[in-house]
N, C-alpha and C positions, 0 to 999 in steps of 0.2 A: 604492588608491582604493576607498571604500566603496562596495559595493552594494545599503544598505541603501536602500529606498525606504518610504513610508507607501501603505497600502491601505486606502481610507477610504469608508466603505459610504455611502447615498442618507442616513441618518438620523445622519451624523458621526462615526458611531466607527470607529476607527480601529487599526491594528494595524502591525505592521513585518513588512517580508519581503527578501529577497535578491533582487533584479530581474538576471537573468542570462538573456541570449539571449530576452528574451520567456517567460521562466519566471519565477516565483514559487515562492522556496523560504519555509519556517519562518528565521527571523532566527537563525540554527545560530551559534555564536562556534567559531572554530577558532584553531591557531595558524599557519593562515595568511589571507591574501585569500579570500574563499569562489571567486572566480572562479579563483583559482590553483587551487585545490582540485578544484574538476573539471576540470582541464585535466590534475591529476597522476591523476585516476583515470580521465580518456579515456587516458591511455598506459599505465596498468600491464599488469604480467602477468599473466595469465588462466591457470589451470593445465590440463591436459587433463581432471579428475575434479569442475572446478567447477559449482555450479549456481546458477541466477538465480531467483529469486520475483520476479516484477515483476509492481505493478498500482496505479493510482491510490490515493490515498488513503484507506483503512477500508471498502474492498473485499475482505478477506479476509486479507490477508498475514500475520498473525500466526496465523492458525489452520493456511493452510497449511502456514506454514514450520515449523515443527510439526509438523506430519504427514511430510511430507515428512524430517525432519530423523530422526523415526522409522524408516522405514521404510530411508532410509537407513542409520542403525547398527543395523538390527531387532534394535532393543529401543525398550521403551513407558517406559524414563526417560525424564522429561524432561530436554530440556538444559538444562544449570546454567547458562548464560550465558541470555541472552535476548537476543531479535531484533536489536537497537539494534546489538547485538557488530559485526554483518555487515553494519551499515545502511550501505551504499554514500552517502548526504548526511553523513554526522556521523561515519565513520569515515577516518581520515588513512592513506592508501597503506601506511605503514610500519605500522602495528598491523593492515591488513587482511594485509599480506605475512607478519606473524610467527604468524597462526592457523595451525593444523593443517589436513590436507586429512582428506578433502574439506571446500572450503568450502561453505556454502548464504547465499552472497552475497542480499542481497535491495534493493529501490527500490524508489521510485515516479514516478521521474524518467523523463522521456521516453528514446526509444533513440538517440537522437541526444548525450545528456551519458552514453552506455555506454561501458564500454573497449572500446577499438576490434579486440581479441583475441575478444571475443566470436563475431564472425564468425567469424573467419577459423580458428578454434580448433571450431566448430559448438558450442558450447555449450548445453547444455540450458536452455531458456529455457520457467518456469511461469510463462502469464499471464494476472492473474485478471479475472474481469470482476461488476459489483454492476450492479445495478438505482439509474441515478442520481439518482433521489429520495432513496432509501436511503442514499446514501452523502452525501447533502446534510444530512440530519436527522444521521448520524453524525458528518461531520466540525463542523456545527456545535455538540454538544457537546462536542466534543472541544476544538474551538478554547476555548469559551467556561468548558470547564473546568480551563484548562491556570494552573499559579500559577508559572512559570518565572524569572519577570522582569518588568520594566516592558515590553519592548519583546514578550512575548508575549500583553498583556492585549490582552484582545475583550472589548466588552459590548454590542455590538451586539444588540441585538432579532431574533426568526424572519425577520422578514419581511424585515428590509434584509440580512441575510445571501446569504437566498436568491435577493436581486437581483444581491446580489454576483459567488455562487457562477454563476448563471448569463454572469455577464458574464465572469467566469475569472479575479476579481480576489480570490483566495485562496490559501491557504497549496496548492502541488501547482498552479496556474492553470487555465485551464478545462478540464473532465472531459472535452466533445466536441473537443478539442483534440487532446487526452492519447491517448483511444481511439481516435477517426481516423491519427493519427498512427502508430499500433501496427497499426491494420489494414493502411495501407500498408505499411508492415517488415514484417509477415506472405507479406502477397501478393508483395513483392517477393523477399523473401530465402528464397528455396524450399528451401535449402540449411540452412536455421537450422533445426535442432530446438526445435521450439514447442508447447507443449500449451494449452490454453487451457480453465478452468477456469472457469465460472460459478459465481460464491456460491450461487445460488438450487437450483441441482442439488446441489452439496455437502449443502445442509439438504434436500432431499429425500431424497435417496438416497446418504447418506454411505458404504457399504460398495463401491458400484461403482464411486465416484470415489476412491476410496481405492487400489483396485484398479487403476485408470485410471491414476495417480500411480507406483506400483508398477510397473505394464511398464513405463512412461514412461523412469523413473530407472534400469530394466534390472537391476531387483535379485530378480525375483521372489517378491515374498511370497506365504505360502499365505493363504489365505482365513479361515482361523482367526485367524492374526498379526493381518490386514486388520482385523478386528472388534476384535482388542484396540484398536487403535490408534485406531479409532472411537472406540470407549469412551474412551479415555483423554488425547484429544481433543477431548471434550464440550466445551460453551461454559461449562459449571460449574468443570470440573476443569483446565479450562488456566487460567482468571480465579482459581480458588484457586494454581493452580502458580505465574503469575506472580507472586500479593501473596504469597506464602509460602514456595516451596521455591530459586523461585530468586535468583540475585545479580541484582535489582534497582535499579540504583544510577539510574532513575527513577521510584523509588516513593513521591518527596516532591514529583513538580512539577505535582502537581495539588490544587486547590484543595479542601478540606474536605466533606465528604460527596457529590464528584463521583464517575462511575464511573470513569475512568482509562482505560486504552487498551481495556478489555472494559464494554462497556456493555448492551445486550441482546443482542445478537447474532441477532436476529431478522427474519426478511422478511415485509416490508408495513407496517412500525411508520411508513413516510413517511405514513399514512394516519391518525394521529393524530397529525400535524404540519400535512400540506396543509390550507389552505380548498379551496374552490371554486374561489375566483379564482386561489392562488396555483397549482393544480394544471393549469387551463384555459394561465395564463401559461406554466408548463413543457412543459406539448405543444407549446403553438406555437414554443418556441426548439428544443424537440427536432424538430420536424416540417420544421423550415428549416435546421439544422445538419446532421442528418443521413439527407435526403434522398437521398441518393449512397453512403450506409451500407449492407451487405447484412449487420451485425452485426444480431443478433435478440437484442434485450434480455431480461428478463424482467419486466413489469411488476404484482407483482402485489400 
């Protein structure tokens, strides 16, 4: 049974997504049911040297995982796969089970569609957090620059997006859904190893979060390594690694002089997206969603 569904924004346009559990996935084709598919990755095996990047969507994960992936085999190659390889939505049990260890698994799916080993295995869980203006202006060109297929066009306008994106009727579902939901997994599972990573610190002071990452993952880098790995982790040099050094076998699904999955990679750029109004509109849904939040965004 399909679970494709239409998400169709205040101004009509329209897009396809997987509707599962009150989630919204990207309209992913497998070779199976997409519902069967996360049913076979809530029960897989988890190894003991596994690691998780988790965070909403264009919140960081690509840059982390990266880093992380570094400091892991300390060395500053890049790796020749790219992220998609480990992406827990679009990779099927058996091609995630024939990788090499260590894995650096990564999503952006809630913890509830996680293998259920996570736990009970304490697995090391990186999770990121963006400024959600930020990640609204990112994912909507993302969406809007994506040339995948019929069922991935958007051409939705700024403004019905962002009515969208606040109602949680988008690719990933609503953001305050996503990180609420993570806060409670946090506060509950006191036992899970959880690091938690702000975008906005990373671009401040990339050498101490790098560092941070490092005892994290229990590999101790020296401090010298740390700064390469900064370096070579830039938002310049990873955007060239991906359209260049490595096996990119999604490096045609984006539509002609878009930027692709690296686009500025900058904080505060919501600030030449917002009006007034739509900016006034975002406090007030942030001010009512997450009232009961003691998460400390960064808005800036």
């Amino acid at each position: 049974m399909s679970t494709l569904k239409l998400l169709t924004d205040k101004g009509g346009n329209s897009v396809y997504a997987h509707s599962i559990d009150g989630h919204y996935f990207p309209p992913f084709t497998l070779d199976v049911e997409y519902a069967t598919h996360l049913e076979n990755i809530k029960k897989m095996h988890i190894r003991d040297d596994d690691v998780v990047v988790v965070g909403y969507g264009k919140s960081g994960t690509h840059w982390v995982w990266e880093v992380a992936g570094m400091l892991m085999a300390g060395s500053t190659n890049y790796i020749r796969n790219i992220k998609e390889s480990q992406f827990l939505e679009v990779k099927e049990v058996a091609v995630l089970e024939a990788l090499t260890s260590p894995r650096l698994l990564n999503t952006h799916m809630g913890f509830r569609f996680l293998p259920s080993e996570i736990v009970t295995k304490r697995t090391k869980v990186i999770y990121l957090l963006r400024n959600p203006k930020d990640v609204a202006v990112s994912l909507y060109n993302h969406v809007t620059g994506m040339n995948a297929g019929e069922k991935y066009l958007y051409n939705g306008i700024w403004d019905d997006f962002l009515d969208a994106y606040l109602q949680g009727k988008v690719f990933g579902g609503s953001w305050f859904d996503s990180v609420l939901n993570w806060e409670k997994t946090v506060a509950a599972l006191t036992e899970l190893p959880v690091l938690t990573v702000h975008y906005e610190d990373m671009k401040k002071d990339p050498l101490s979060n790098v560092q941070r990452l490092s005892e994290f993952l229990g590999v101790q880098r020296d401090s010298e390594f740390c700064q390469e790995v900064v370096e070579a982790c830039s938002f310049k040099k990873l955007k060239h690694a991906k359209e260049n050094l490595k096996e990119n076998y999604l490096r045609n699904v984006w539509k002609p002089g878009t930027a692709g999955f690296y686009r500025k990679g900058e904080v505060g750029d919501w600030k030449n997206w917002f009006t007034v109004a739509q900016n006034e509109r975002f406090d007030a849904v942030y001010a009512e969603k997450m009232k009961n939040s003691k998460l400390k965004m960064q808005f800036e």
